[in-house]
C-alpha positions as a Markdown table, in Angstrom:
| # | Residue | x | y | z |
|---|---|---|---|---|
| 1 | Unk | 159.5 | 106.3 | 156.8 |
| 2 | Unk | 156.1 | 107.3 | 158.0 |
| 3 | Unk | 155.8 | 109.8 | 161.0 |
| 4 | Unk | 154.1 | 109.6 | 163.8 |
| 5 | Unk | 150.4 | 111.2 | 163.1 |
| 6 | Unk | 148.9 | 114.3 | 164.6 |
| 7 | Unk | 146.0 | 112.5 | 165.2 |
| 8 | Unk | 146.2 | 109.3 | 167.9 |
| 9 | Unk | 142.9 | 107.3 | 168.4 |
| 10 | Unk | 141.3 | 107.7 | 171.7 |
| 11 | Unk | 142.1 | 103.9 | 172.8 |
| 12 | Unk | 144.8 | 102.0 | 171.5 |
| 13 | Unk | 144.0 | 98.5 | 172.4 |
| 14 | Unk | 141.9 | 96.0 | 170.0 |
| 15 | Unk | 140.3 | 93.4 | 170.3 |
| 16 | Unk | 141.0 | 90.4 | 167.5 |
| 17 | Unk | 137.3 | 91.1 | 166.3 |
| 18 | Unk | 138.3 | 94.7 | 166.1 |
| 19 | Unk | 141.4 | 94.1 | 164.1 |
| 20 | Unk | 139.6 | 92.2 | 161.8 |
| 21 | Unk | 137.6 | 94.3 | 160.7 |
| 22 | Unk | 140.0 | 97.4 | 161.0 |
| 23 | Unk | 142.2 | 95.2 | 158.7 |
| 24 | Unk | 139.6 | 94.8 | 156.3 |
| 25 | Unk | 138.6 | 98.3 | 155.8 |
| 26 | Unk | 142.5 | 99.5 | 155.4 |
| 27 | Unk | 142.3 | 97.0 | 152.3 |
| 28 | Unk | 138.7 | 98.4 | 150.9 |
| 29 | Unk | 138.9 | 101.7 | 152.2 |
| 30 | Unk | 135.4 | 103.4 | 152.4 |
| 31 | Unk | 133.2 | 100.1 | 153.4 |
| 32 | Unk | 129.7 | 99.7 | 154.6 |
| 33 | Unk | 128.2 | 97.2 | 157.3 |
| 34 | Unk | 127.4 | 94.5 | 154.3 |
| 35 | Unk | 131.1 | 94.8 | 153.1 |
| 36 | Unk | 132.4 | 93.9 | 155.9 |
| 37 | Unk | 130.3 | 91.1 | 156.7 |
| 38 | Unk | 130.5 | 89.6 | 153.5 |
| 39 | Unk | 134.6 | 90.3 | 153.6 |
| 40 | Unk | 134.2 | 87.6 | 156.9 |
| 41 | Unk | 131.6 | 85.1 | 155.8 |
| 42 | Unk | 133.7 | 84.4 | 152.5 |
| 43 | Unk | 135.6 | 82.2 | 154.7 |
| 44 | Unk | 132.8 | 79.2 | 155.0 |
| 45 | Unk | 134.2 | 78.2 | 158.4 |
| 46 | Unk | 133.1 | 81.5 | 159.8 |
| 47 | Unk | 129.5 | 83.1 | 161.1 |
| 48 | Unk | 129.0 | 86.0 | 162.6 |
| 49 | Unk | 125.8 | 88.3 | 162.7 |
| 50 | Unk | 125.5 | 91.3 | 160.5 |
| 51 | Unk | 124.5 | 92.9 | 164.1 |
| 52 | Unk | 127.9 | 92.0 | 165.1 |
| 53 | Unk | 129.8 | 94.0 | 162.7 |
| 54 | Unk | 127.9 | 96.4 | 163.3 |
| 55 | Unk | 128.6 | 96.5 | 166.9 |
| 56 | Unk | 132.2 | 96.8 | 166.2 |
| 57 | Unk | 132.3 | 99.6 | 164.1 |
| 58 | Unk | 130.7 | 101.7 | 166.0 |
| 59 | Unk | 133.2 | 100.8 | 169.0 |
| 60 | Unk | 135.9 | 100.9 | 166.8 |
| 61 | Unk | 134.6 | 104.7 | 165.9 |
| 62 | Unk | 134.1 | 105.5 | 169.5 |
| 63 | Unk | 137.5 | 104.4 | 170.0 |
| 64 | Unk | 138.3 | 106.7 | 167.3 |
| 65 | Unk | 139.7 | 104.2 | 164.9 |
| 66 | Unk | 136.5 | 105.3 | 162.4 |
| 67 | Unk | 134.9 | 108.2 | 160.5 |
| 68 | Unk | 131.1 | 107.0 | 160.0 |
| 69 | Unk | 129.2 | 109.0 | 157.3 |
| 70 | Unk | 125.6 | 108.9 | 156.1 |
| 71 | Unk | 125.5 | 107.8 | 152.5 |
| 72 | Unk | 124.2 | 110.3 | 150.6 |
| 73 | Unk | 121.9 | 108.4 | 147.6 |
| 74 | Unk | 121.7 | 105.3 | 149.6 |
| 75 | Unk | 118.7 | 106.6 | 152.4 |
| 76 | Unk | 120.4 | 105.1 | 155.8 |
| 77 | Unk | 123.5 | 103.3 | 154.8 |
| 78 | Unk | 126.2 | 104.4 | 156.2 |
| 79 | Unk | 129.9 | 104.0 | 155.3 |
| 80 | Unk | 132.9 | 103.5 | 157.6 |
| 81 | Unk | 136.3 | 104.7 | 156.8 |
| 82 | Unk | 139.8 | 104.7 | 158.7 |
| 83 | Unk | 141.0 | 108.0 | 160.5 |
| 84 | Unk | 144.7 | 106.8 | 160.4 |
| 85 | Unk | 146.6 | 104.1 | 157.8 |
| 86 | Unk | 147.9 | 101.1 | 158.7 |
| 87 | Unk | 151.2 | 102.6 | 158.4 |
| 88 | Unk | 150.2 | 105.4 | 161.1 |
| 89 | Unk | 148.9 | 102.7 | 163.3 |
| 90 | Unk | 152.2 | 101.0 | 163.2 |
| 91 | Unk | 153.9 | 104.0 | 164.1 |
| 92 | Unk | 151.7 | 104.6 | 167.1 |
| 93 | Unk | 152.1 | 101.3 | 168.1 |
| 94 | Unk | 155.6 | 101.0 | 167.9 |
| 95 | Unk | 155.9 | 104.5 | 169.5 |
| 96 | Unk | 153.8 | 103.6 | 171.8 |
| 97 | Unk | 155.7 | 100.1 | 173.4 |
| 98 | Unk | 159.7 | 101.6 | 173.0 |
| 99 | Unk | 158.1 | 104.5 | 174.7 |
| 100 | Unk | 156.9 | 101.7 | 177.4 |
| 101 | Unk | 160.5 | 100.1 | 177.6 |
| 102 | Unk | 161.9 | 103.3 | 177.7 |
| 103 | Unk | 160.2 | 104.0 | 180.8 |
| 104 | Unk | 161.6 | 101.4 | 182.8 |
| 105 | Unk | 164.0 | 104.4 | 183.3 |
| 106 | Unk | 166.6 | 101.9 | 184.5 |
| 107 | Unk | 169.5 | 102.2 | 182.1 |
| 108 | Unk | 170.9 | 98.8 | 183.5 |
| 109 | Unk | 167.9 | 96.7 | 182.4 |
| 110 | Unk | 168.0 | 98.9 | 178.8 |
| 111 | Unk | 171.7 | 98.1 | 178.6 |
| 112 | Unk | 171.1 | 94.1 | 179.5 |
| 113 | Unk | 168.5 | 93.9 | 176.9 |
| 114 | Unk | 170.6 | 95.5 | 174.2 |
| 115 | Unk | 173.6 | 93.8 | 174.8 |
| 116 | Unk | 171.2 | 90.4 | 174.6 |
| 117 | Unk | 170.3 | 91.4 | 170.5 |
| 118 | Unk | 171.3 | 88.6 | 167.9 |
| 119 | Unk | 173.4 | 90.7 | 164.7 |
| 120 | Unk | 170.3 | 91.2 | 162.7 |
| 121 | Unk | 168.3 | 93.5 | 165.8 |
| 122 | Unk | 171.9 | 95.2 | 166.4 |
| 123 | Unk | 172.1 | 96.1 | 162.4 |
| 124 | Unk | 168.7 | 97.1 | 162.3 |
| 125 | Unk | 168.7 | 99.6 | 165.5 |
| 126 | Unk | 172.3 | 101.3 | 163.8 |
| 127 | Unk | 170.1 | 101.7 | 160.4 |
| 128 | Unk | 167.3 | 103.4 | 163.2 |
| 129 | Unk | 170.2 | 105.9 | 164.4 |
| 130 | Unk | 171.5 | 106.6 | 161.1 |
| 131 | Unk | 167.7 | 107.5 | 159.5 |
| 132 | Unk | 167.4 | 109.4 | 163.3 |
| 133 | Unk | 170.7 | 111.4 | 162.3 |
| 134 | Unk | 169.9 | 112.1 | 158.8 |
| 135 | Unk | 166.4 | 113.6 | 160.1 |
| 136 | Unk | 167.7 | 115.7 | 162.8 |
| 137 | Unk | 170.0 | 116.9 | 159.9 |
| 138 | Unk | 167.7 | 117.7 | 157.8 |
| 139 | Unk | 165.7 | 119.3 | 160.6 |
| 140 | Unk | 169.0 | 121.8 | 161.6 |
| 141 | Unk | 169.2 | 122.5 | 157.8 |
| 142 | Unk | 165.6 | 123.7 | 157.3 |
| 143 | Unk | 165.4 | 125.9 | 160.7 |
């Protein structure tokens, strides 16, 4: 199970650009402008300007998705890499929208909506409370 990160982005929201390319650097890793374009313009329906990408990762670092570095034999390349993994981002996000629901606050409209889930959602939130209960065990155990 991967916990929640100390570390949270600034903004949350992407845009499907932003994904993208946030998508491709989880699979390289440490990736440069070039990378990245090339990574999109394998697919020969696609253009987009090298400008572009580079557009979006500096907006995906200012939404601190991204670490940029200097390279240091390559003069002024630079090299973008992700501050969380896609697991963490997962996390957040999920996090994020039952934290959402949850704040509904009514317990009526919580209840409804539970009592609307198909077998499969019902067996997969009692495996949530039993990895919830063996963590607060283990929590109790460790104090």
């Amino acid at each position: 199970m991967t916990p929640l990160p100390n570390y949270r982005p600034k903004k949350m929201s992407l845009g499907s650009l932003e994904t993208e390319i946030l998508e491709i650097i989880w699979q390289l890793g440490k990736v440069t402008v070039k990378d990245v374009h090339d990574r999109i313009l394998a697919d020969p329906n696609r253009e987009l300007a090298y400008t572009s990408v580079t557009t979006v990762l500096r907006r995906l670092t200012n939404k601190g998705w991204l670490i940029c570095q200097k390279q240091e034999k390559k003069g002024r390349a630079f090299q973008w890499e992700a501050k969380i993994s896609r697991q963490q981002a997962q996390a957040l996000k999920a996090y994020e929208h039952l934290h959402d629901f949850l704040a509904v606050g009514n317990a009526e409209v919580v209840a409804s909506f539970a009592d609307h889930l198909d077998i499969a959602s019902v067996e997969q939130i009692e495996a949530i409370a039993a990895k919830l209960k063996a963590i607060r065990r283990q929590r109790k155990e460790g104090s």
